[in-house]
Each structure stands twice: as C-alpha cells, then as structure tokens.
One Martini backbone bead per residue (centre of mass of N, CA, C, O) as a GRO file, in nm:
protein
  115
    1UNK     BB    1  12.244  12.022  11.215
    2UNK     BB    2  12.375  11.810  11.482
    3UNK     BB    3  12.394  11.480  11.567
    4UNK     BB    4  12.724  11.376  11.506
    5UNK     BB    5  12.900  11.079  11.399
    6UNK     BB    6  12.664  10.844  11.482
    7UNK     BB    7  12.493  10.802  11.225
    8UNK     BB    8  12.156  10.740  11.018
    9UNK     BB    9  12.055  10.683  10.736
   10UNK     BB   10  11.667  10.627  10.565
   11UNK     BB   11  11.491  10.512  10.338
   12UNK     BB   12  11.125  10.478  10.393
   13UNK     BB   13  10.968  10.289  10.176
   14UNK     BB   14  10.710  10.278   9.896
   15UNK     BB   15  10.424  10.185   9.730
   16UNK     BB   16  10.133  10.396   9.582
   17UNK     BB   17   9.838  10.372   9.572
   18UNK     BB   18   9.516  10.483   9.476
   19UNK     BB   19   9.438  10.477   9.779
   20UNK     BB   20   9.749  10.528   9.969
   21UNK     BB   21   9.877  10.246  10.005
   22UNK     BB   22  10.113  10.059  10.097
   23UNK     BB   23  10.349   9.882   9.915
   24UNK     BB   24  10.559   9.633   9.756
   25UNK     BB   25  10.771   9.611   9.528
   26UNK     BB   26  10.802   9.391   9.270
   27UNK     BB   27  11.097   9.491   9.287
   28UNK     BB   28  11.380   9.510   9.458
   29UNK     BB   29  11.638   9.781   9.469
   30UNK     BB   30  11.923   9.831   9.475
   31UNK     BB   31  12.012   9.834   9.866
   32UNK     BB   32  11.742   9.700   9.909
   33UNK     BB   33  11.513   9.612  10.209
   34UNK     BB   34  11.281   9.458  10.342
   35UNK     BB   35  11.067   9.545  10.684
   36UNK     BB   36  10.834   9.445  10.552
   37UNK     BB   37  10.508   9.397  10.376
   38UNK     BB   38  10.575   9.680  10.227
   39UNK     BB   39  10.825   9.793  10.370
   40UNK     BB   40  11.177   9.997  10.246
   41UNK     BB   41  11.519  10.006  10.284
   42UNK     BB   42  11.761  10.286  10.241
   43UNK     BB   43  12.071  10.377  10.256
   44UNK     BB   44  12.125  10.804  10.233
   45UNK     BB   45  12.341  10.974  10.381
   46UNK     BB   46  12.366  11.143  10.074
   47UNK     BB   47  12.197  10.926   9.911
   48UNK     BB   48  11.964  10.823   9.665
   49UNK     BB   49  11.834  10.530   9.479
   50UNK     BB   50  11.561  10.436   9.207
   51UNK     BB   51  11.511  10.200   8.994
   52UNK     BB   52  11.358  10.043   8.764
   53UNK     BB   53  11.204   9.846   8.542
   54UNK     BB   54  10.981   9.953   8.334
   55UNK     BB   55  10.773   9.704   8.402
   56UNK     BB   56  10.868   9.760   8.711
   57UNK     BB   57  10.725  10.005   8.776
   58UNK     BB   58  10.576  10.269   8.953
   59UNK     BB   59  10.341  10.536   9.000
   60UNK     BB   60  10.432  10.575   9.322
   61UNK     BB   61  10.615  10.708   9.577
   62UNK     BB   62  10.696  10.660   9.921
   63UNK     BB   63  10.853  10.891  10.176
   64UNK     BB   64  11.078  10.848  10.466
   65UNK     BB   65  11.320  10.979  10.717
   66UNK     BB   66  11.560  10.774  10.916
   67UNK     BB   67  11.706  10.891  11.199
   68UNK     BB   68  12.019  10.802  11.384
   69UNK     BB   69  12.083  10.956  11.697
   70UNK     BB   70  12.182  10.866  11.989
   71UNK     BB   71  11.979  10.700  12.075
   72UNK     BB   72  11.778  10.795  11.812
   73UNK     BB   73  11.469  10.856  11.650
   74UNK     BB   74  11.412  11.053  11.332
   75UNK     BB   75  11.139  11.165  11.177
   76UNK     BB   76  11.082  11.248  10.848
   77UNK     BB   77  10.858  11.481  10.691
   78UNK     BB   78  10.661  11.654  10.555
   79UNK     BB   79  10.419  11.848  10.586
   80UNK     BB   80  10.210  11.746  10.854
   81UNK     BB   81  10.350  11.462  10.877
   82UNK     BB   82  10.354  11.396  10.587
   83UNK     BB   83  10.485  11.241  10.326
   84UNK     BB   84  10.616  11.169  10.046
   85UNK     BB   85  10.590  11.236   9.701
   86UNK     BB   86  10.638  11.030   9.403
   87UNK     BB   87  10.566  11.070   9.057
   88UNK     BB   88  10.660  10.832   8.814
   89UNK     BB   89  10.479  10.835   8.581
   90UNK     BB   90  10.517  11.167   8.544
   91UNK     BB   91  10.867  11.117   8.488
   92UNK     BB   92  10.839  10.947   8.237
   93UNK     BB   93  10.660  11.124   8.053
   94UNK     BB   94  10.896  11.387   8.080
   95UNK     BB   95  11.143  11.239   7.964
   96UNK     BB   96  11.348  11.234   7.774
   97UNK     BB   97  11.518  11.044   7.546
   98UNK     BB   98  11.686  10.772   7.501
   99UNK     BB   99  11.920  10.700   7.353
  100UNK     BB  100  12.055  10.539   7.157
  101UNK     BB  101  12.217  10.212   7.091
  102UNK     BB  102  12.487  10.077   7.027
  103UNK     BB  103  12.616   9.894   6.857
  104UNK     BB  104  12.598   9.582   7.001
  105UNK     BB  105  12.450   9.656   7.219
  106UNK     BB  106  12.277   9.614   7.553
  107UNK     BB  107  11.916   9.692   7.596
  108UNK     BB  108  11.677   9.659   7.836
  109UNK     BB  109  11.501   9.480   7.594
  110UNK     BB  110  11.784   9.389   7.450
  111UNK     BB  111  11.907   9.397   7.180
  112UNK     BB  112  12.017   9.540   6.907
  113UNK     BB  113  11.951   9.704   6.604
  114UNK     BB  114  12.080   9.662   6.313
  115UNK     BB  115  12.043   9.812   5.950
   0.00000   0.00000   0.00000
C-alpha cells in the first residue's frame, strides 16, 4: 500500500471500561493530546508507545489508526471494522520483574533504599 509522501498517521485511543464505553485516561501520556471528551492522538507513523504510571495506568486500552493521505482520512480497525483492544492489566500482570534500581538512583516509587 502506498499512500504518497505526504501522509500523516496517529493513533486514535482512549481508556476502556469494563462497559466498553471510551474513557479518557487519568494522565495523558506524553506526546498524546486529548480530541474530545473521551478520545485521544498521538502521531505513530513508525511507532507508538503509551506510557503511563503504575497508579494511573488503565486496565485496558482501546484503539483504531486514523491514516490521513492525499486529502483522505482512512481508518484502520480491527476485523469486522471493530477496534483494537490491548488488555493492560493483564500485560502488568505477566511482565518479569523489573530489576532493582541502582544505589542512589531514583524509582518511580521513590527514593531507593539501600541496606
């Protein structure tokens, strides 16, 4: 698929409630900007990360790609034109463990403590 050189992609997301109901995540995670009440972009067109911090992540995330090409906007969607769902809480929950943090450094958590 070739669209042009002048192309623009963004990832269209928000937070997903146990209704299925769009949300607005409690932190917008940085280069992410709120487009309404609910929904947020953030431009992907090589990649995308969502960051965000352990006491305010989502338990699950909701998203299509809005590809604007040659004054056309095209949405990407999952099968049967539904969006795409990452299940955030059940990714924390089977992450290794993240190494200890450095004498002296500082951790998302705090200060580190040393024995």
């Amino acid at each position: 698929l070739h669209l042009g050189d002048n192309v623009g992609c963004e990832l269209h997301w928000a937070c997903l409630e146990d209704s299925g109901a769009w949300v607005a995540p409690a932190m917008q995670p940085g280069r992410s900007r709120a487009v309404d009440p609910m929904a947020s972009r953030m431009e992907c067109k090589f990649d995308c990360v969502l960051v965000f911090p352990r006491d305010t992540a989502p338990k699950s995330v909701v998203f299509v790609v809005l590809v604007q090409a040659n004054g056309h906007e095209h949405w990407l969607k999952a099968t049967g034109g539904k969006e795409f769902i990452i299940d955030v809480e059940e990714l924390v929950q089977s992450a290794p463990p993240a190494p200890a943090p450095l004498a002296g450094s500082q951790s998302a958590l705090g200060p580190a403590r040393v024995a």
